[in-house]
Structure formats: C-alpha cells, structure tokens
Backbone bond lengths (Angstrom), bond angles and torsions (degrees), N, CA, C in turn:
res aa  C-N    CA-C-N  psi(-1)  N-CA   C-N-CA  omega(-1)  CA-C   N-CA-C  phi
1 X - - - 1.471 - - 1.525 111.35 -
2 X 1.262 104.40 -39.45 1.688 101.75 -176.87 1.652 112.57 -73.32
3 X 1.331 110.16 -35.92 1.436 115.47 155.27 1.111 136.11 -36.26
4 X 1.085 115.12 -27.15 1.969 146.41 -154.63 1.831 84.71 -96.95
5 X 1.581 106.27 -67.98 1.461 101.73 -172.80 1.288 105.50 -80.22
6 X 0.941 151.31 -76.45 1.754 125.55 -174.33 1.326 103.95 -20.33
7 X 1.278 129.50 -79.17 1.834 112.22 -167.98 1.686 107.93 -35.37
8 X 1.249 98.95 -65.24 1.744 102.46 -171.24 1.505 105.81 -34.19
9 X 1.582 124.33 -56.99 1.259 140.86 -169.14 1.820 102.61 -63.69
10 X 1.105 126.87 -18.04 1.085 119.40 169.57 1.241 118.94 -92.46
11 X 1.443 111.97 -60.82 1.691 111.49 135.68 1.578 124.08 19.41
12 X 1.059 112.53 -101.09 0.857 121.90 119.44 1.599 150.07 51.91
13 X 1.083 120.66 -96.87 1.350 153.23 -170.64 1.912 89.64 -106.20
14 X 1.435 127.06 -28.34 1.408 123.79 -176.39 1.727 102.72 -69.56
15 X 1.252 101.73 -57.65 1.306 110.63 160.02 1.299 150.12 -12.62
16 X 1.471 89.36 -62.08 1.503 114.60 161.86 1.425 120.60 -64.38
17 X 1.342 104.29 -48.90 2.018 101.85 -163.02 1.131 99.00 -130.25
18 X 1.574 143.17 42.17 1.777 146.54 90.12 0.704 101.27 -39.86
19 X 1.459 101.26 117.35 1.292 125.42 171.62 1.713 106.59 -85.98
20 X 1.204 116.99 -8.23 1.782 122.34 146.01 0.948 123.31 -38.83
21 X 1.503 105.51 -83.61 1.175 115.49 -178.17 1.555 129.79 -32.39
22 X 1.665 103.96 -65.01 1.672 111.72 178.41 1.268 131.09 -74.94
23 X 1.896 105.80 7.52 1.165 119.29 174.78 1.856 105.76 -83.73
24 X 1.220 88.48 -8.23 1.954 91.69 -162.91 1.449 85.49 -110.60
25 X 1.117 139.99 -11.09 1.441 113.51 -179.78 1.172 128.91 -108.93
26 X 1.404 122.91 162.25 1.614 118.70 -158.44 1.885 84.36 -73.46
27 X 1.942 76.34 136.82 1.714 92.27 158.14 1.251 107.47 -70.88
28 X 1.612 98.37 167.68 1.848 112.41 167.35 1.861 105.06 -107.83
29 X 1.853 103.70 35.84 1.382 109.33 143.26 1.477 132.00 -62.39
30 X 1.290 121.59 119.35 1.287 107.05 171.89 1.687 110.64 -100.57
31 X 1.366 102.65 122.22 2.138 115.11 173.47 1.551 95.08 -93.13
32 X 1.511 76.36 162.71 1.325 105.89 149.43 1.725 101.96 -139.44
33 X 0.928 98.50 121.38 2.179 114.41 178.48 1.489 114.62 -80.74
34 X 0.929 90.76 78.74 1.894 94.42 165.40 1.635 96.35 -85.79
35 X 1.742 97.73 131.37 1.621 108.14 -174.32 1.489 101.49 -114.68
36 X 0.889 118.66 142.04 1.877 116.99 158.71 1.790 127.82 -107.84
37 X 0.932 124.24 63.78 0.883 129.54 -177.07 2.102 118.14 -105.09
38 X 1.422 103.07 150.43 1.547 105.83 175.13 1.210 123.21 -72.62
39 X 1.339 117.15 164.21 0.997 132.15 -173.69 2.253 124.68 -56.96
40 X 1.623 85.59 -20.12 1.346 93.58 -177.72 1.883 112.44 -103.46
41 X 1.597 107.65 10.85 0.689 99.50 160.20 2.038 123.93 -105.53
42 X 1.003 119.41 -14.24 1.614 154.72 122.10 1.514 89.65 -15.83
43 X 1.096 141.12 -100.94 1.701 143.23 -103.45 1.895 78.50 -118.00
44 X 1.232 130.04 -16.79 1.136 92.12 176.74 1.552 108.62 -105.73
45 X 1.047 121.45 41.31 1.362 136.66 172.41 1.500 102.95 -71.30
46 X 1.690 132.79 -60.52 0.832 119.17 179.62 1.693 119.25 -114.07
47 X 1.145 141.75 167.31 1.521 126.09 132.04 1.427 151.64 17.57
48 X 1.527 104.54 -59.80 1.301 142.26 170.64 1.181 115.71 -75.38
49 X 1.410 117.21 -31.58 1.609 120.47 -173.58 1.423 114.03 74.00
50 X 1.881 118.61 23.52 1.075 117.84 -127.53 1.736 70.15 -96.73
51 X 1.781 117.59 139.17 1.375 132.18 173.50 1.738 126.26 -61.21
52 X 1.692 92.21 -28.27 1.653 114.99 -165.53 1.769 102.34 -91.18
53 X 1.607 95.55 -52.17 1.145 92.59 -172.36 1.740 108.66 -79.09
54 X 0.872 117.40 -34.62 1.378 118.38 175.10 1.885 111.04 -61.70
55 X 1.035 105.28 -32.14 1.841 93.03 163.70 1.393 117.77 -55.35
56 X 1.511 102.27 -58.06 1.851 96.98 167.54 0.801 152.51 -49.07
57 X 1.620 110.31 -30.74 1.276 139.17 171.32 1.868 103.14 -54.86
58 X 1.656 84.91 -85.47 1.507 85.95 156.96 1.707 141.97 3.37
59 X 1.850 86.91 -79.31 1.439 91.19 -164.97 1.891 104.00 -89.44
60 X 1.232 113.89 -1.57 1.481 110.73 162.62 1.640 127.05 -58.81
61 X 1.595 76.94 -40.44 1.890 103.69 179.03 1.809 105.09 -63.43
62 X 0.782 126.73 -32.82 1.066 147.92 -168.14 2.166 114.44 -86.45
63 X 1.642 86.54 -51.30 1.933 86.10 175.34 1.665 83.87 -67.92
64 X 0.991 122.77 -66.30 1.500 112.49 -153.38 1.054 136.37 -62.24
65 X 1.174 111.59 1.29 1.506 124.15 145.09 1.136 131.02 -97.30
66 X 1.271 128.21 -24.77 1.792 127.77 -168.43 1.769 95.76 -84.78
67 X 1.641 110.30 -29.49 1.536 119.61 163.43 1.135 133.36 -36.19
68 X 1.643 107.28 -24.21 1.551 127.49 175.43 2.010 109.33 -87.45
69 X 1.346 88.00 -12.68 1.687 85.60 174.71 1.869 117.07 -133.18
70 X 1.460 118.36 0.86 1.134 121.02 -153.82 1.304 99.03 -130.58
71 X 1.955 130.95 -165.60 1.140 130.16 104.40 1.515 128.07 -112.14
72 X 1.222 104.44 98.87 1.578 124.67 -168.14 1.805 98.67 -55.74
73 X 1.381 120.50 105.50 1.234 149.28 177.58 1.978 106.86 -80.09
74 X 1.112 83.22 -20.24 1.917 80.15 -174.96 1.600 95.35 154.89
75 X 2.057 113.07 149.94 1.103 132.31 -149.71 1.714 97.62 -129.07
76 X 1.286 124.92 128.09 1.513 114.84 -161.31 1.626 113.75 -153.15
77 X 1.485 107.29 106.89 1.519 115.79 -175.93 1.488 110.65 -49.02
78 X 1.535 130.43 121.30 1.325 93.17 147.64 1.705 115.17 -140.78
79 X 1.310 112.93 -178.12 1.610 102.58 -154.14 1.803 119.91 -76.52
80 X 1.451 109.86 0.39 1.687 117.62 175.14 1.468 91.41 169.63
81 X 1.123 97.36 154.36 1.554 132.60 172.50 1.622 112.61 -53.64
82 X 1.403 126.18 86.18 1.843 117.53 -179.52 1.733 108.55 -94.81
83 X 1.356 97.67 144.14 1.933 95.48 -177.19 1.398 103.10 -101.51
84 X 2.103 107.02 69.40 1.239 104.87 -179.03 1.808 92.16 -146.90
85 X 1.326 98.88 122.05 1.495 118.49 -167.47 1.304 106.08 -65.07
86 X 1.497 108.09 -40.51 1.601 122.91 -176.32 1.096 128.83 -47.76
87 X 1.527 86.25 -49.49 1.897 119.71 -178.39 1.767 93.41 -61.95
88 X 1.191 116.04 -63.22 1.676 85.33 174.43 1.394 130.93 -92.38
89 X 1.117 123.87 13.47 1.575 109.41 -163.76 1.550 98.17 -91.65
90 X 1.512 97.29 -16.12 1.651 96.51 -175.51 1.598 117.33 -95.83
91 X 1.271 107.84 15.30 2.041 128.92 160.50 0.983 92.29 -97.71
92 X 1.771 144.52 34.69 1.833 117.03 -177.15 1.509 77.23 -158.40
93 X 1.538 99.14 129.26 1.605 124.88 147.89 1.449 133.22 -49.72
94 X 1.415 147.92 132.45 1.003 149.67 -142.91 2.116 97.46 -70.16
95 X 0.740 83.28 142.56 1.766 93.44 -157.59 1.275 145.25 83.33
96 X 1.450 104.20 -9.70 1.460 118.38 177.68 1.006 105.61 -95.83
97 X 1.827 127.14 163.06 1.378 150.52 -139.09 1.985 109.79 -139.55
98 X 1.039 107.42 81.52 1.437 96.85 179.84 1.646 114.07 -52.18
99 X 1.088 108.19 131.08 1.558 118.67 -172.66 1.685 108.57 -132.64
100 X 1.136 101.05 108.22 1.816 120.43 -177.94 1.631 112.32 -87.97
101 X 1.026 105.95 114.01 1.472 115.79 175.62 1.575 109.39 -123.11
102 X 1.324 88.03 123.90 1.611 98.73 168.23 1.203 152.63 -142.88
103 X 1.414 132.71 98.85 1.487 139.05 -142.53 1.860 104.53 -101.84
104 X 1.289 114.91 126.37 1.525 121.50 162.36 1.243 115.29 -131.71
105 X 1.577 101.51 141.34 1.316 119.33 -157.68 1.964 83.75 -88.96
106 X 1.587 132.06 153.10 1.168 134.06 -164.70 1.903 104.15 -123.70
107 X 1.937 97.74 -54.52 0.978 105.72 -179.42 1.848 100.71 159.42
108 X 1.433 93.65 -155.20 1.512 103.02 -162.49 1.719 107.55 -114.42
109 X 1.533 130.85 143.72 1.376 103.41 151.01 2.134 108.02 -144.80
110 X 0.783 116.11 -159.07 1.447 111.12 -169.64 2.021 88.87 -113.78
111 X 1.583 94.80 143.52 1.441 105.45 168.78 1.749 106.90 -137.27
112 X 1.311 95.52 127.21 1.400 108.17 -152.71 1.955 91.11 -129.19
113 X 1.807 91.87 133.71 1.438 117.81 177.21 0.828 112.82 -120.19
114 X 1.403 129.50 157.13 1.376 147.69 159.13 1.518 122.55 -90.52
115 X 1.190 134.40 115.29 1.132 129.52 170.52 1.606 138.24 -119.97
116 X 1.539 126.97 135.80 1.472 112.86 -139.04 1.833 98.90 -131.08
117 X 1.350 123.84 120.72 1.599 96.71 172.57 1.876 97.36 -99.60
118 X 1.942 82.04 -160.29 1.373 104.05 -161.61 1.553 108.70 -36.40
119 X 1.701 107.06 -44.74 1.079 118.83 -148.71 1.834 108.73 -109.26
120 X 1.398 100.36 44.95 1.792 109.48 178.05 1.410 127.29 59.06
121 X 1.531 94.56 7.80 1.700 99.53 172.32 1.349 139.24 -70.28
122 X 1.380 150.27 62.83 1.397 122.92 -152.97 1.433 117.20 -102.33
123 X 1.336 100.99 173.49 1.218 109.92 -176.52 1.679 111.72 -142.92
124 X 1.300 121.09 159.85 1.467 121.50 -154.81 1.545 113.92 -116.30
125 X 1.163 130.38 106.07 1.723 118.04 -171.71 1.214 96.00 -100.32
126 X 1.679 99.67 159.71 1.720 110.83 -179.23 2.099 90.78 -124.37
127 X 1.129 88.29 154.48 1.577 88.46 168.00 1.825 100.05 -160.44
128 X 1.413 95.50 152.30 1.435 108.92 171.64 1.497 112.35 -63.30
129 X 1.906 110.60 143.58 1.832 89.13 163.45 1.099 79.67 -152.90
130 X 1.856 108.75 144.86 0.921 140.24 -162.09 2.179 107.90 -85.59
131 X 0.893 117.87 132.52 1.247 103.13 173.99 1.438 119.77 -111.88
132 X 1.175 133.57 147.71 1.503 140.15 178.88 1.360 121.92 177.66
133 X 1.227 111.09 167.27 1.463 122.18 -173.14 1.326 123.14 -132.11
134 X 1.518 103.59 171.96 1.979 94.30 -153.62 1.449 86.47 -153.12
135 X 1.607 115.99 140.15 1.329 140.02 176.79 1.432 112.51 -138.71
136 X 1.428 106.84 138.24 1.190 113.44 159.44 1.519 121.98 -117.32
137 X 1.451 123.96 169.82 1.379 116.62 169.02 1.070 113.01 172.38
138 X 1.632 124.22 158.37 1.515 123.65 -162.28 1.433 122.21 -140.23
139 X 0.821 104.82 104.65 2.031 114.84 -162.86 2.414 95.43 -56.64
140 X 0.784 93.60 119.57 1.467 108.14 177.43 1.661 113.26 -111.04
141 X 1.966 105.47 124.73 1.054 115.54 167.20 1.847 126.20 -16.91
142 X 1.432 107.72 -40.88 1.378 85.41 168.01 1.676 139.92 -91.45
143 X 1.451 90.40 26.17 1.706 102.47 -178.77 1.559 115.75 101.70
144 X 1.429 124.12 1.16 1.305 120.54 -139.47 1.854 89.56 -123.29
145 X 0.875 139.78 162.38 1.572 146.32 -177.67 1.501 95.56 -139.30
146 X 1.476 107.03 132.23 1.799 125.46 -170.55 1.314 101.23 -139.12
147 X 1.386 131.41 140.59 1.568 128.85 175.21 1.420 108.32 149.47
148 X 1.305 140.73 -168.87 1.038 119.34 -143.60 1.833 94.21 -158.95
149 X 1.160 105.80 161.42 1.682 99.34 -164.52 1.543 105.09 157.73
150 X 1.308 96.93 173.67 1.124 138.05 -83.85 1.684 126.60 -25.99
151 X 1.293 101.66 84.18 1.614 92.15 175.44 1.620 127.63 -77.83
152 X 1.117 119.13 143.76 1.450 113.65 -174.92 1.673 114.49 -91.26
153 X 1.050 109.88 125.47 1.567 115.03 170.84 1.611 120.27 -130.48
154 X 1.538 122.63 153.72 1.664 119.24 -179.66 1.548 104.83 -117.44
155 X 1.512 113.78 -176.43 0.943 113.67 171.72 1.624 99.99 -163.36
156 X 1.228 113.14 133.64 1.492 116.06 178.64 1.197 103.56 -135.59
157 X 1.792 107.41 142.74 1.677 118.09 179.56 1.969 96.93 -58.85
158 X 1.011 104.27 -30.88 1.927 100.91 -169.30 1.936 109.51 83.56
159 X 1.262 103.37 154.61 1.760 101.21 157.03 1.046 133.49 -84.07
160 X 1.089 138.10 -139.25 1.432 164.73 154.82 1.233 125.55 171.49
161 X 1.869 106.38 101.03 1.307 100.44 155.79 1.652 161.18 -32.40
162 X 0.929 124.67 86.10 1.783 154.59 165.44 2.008 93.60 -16.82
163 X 1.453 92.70 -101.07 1.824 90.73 175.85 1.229 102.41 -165.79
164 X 1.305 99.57 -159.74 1.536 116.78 -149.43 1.591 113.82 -57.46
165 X 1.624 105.41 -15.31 1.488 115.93 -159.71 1.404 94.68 -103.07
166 X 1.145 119.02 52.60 1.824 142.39 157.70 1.660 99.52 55.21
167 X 1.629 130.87 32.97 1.045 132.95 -164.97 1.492 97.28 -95.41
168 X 1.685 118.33 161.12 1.500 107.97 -170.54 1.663 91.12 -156.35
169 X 1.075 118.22 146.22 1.830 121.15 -177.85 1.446 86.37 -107.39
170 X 1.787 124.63 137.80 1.225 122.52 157.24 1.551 96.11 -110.63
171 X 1.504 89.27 144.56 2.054 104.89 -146.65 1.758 85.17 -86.55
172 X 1.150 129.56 -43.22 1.639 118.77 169.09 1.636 109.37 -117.92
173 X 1.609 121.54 146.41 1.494 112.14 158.52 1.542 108.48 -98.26
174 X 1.566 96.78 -43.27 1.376 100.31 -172.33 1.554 120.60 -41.37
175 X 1.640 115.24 130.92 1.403 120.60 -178.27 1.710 98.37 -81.05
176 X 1.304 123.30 -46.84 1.506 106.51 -171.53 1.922 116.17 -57.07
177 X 1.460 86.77 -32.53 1.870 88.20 -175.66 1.501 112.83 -81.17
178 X 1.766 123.06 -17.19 1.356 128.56 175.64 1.785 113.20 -77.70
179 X 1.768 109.58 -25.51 1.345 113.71 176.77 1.115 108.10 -70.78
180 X 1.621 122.87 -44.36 1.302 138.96 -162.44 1.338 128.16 -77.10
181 X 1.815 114.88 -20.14 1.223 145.22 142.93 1.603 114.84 -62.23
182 X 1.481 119.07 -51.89 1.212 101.15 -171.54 1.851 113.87 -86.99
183 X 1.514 107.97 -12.79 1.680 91.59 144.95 1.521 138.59 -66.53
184 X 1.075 91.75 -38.46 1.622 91.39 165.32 1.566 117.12 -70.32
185 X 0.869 121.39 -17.45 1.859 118.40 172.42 1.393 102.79 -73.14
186 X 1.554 123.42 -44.63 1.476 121.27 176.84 1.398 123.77 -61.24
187 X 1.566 106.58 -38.22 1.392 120.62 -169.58 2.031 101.30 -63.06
188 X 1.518 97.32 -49.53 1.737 115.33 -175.24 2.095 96.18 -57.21
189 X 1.729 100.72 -68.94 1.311 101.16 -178.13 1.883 114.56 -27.46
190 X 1.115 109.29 -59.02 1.848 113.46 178.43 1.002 113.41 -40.66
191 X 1.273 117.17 -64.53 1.686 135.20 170.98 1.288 130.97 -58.19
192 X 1.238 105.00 16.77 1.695 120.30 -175.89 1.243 123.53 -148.18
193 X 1.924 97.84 97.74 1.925 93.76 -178.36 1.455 125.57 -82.73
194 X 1.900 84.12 139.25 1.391 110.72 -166.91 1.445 114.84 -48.98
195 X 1.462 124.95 94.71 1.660 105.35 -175.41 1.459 117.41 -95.15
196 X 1.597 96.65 18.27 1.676 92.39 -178.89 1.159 121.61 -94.51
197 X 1.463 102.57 18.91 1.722 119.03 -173.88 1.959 92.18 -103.07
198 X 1.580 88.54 135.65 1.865 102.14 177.66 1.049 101.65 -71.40
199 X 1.144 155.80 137.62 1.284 158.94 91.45 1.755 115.49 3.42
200 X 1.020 87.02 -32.58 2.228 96.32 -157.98 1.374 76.48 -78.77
201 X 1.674 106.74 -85.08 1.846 110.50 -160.97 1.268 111.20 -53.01
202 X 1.515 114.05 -55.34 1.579 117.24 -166.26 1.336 119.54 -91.24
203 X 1.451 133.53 47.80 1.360 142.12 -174.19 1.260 124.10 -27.75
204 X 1.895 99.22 -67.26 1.754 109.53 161.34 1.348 132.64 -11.18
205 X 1.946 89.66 -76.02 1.610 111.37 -169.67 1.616 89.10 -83.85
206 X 1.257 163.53 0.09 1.641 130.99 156.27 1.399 108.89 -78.65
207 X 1.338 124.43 -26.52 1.718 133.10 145.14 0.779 108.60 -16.32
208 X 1.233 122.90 -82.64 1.489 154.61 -150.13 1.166 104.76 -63.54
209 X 1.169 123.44 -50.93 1.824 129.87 -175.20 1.417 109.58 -78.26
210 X 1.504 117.23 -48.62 1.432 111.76 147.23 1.651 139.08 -14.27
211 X 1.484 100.99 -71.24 1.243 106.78 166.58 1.708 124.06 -67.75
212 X 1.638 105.45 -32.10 1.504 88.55 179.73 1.525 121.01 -64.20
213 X 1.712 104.47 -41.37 0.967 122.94 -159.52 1.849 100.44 -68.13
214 X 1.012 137.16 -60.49 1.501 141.80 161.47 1.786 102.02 -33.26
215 X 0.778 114.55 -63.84 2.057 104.38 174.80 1.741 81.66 140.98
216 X 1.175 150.75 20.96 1.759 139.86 -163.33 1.209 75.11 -97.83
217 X 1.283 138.01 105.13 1.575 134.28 170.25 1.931 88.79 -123.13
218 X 1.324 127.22 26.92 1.109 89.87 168.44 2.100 88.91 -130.19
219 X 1.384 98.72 46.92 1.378 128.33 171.17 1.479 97.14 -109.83
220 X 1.458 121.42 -27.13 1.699 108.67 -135.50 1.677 97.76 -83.07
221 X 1.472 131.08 -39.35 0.941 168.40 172.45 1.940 96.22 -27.55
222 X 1.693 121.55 -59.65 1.294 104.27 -175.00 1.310 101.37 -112.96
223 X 1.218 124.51 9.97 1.641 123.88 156.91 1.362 125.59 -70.87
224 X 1.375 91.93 -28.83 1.635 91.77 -178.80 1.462 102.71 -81.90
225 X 1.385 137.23 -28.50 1.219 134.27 176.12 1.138 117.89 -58.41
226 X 1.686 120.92 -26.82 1.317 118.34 178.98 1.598 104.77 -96.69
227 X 1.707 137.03 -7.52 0.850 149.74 178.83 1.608 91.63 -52.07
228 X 1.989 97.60 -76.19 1.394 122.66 -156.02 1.923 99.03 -49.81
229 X 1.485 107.83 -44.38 1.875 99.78 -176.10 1.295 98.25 -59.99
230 X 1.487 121.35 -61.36 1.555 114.14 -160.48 1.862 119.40 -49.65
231 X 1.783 112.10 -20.74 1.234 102.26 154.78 1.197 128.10 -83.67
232 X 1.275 131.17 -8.96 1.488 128.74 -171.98 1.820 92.20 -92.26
233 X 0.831 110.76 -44.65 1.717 112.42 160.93 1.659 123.51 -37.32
234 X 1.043 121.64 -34.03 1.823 129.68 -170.31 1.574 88.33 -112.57
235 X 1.528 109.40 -8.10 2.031 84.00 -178.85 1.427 104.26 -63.46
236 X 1.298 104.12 146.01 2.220 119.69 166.68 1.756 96.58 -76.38
C-alpha cells in the first residue's frame, strides 16, 4: 500500500513540474478574444456567404480551440488590429485578459508534387494553397501590447495520384471550402503545442513555445532573441 502511494505521489509531483505537461494544459487565464479579421474570411464560412451565420461559425471555430489553452470569458469582433493597450483593457472585467487574434487572408499560390511508381513512372500534381497570416497578442495592465505576428502560413487540399496514365484527383476545387479549411488549419496550428521541438538540443525554442503557447507573450520578446542566436549557433 505504501508503494501504491509513493508512485501516485510522484505521479504526481511529475505533473506538476513537466514542463510538458503544463505546456499542454488549459491555463486558468481568463481572455476575452477580440479577432480582426475580413470580411471574406466571415462569408466564406458557409455557402450562403451568410455574414451572421458565418461569424458563428467562425467564432465557434475559434472557442474551441483557444479552450484547449485558455478560459475564453467572451468572443469579440473588432474592425483592425490597434497598438493601444488602453483601447482594450478597458472592454475587460477585472480579471480578464484581452487577447488579440488576427488572421489575413494574403492570396493564392500553386503547390506542385512529383509522383513516382514501382516502375519509374511519374507524374506531376498541382494543387491550390491558400496563403495567410496569423498574430497573436495581449494588451497588458501596464499599457504595453506583447505577442507575436504576423507569421505567414499556407494550406493546400494536396493531390493524389489516380495511375500510371499521369491521372491526379485534386482532393478540393472549391476556393470558398479551401479558404475556409485553411483558416481553420491556422486557427488549430496556434492552439497546438509544437512537440516536435527537443527540449535536450533546442532548449530556447521549447521555452519559447512554452511561453507562446500558455499566453506569457511578454516573455516572447527576449526568447526569441536567444531562439534566433541558438540557430545561427548550430548553422554548418
């Protein structure tokens, strides 16, 4: 029996100070998400292009993921991104965390594969990919806004080769359902810590993801400086 509790008690205590672990679990931050995003990312939510329903859509997509790292207190349109702390801290109730999210649509480009069978044949797929970018950031009691942005990311449905007779399936055509997919890949990407980063070699950057990923973005600022040396350090 006492055996039983020592494991548990270590158990435990692993829990606590893995720095794994509490990197993956929802903080006991409370946001409020003011998003800035356009209108075409809104309307291509559904079919309809419908403005109302596509906010919801939207901003559902949106609780249900930041839910995996936050406690989302309330979800809040607003018309562009301002670098004024004031301007939001004073839309947020005493304990809540203004949290800025921001998605822009950039444009389009082609992503192109090669594909080879048993017998040295290939064939070449083209696919659409969506381009855009994603920011975060967090207006802080002392007036100051910390977070990180605009990073650029794509997303393409991809092909799949048919056969030998250079045939290729493109897995989506539709542009409203490929935009509408590749926001949601960005929205998920944020909300999902990177565990393919070492800890052992890359100390910095599992820091680094740590803090973004938890909302400490006013960490993010000299981590990344030691991020950026520690790669110029491992260059050959």
């Amino acid at each position: 029996m006492l055996r039983k509790i020592i494991i548990l008690l270590i158990l435990f205590l692993w829990s606590i100070y893995y720095p794994s672990a509490e990197a993956q679990s929802p903080s006991n931050k409370r946001v409020v998400i003011f998003y800035a995003v356009s209108d075409g990312v809104i309307s291509c939510q559904n079919s309809d292009g419908d403005l109302a329903k596509g906010k919801k859509q939207f901003e559902d997509t949106v609780r249900n993921n930041y839910k995996k790292r936050f406690v989302v207190d309330d979800i809040r349109a607003i018309p562009k991104f301002q670098d004024s702390a004031s301007m939001y801290l004073k839309e947020v109730k005493p304990g809540e965390i203004p949290f800025i999210l921001v998605i822009e649509l950039k444009g389009q480009h082609t992503e192109t594969q090669t594909w080879q069978n048993g017998f040295g044949a290939t064939v070449t797929t083209e696919a659409p990919a969506i381009d855009f970018t994603v920011g975060e950031y967090i207006a802080y009691p002392d007036n100051q806004i910390h977070g990180y942005g605009p990073v650029p990311l794509y997303w393409s449905p991809g092909c799949v080769p048919i056969d030998v007779s250079w045939g290729a399936y493109l897995t989506e055509k539709d542009p409203r359902k490929n935009t509408k997919n590749a926001i949601k890949f960005g929205v998920e990407r944020l909300c999902t810590f990177d565990k393919n980063i070492n800890q052992y070699i890359n100390s910095k950057e599992y820091e680094y993801e740590i803090a973004r990923y938890n909302g400490d973005f006013d960490k993010i600022k000299p981590l990344l400086s030691d991020v950026s040396q520690s790669h110029n350090e491992n260059k050959v």
